[in-house]
N, C-alpha and C positions, 0 to 999 in steps of 0.2 A: 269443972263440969264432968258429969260422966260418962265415963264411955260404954259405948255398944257394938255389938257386930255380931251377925251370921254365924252360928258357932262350925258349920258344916265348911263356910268357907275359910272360917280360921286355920280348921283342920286343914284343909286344903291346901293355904298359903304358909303354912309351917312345912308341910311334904315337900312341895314344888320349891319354894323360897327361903326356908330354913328360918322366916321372920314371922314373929308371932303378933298376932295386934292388939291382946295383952302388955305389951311392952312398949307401944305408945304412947304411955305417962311416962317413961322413961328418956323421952326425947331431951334435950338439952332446952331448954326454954330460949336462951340467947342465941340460938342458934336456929330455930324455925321462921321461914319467912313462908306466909300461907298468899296464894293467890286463887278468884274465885276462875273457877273451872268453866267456859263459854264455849266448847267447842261442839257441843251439841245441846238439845231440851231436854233436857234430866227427866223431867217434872217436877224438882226440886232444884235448890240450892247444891252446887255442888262445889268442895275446894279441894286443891293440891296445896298439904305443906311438906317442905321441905326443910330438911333439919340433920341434925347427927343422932344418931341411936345406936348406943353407947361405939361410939367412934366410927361409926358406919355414916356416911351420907344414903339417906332414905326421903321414901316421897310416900305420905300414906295421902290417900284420896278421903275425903268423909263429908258427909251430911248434917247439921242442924236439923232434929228429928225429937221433938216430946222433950225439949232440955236438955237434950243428951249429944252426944256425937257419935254419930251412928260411922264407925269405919267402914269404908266399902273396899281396899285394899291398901295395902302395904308391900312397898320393893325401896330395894337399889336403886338410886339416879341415874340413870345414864349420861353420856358424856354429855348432849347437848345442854342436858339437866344442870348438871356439873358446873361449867360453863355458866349459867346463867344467875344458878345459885351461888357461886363465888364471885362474880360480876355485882351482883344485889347487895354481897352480905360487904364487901369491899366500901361499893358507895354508900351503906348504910353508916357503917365505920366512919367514913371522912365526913360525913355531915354532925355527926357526932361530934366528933373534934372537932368541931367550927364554933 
């Protein structure tokens, strides 16, 4: 799929965050685990994936938008994030092995 985003806020989240959202095809594929995003009304669909970007654990936010994925940011995990993300990717793993 293709991606999209904000070029104003891209500039933005390269300044503040050093992470470009260009570089979110570069995520590791076996390593994203995407959950839908409920904690307010968007007016859309909203998800958090989490993944490695190239050896970084990162969380970019995006929308389903005209076929595309529309990114609406990208950071660092933070610890709870962390925590949950290696808590998921663990049980994903032993169900695997079963």
């Amino acid at each position: 799929m293709e991606l999209e985003w904000d070029e104003e806020k891209r500039q933005r989240n390269l300044k503040q965050r050093g992470l470009d959202f260009a570089d979110v095809k570069w995520f590791e594929p076996e390593s994203v685990m995407t959950l839908r995003d409920e904690r307010a009304d968007y007016g859309e669909p909203r998800f958090n994936s989490y993944g490695s970007l190239h050896g970084i654990p990162c969380c970019f936010c995006w929308t389903p938008r005209n076929g595309r994925i529309r990114i609406i940011s990208l950071r660092k995990i933070n610890d709870r994030e962390r925590k949950i993300y290696e808590e998921r990717r663990k049980a994903t793993e032993s169900s695997s092995d079963a």
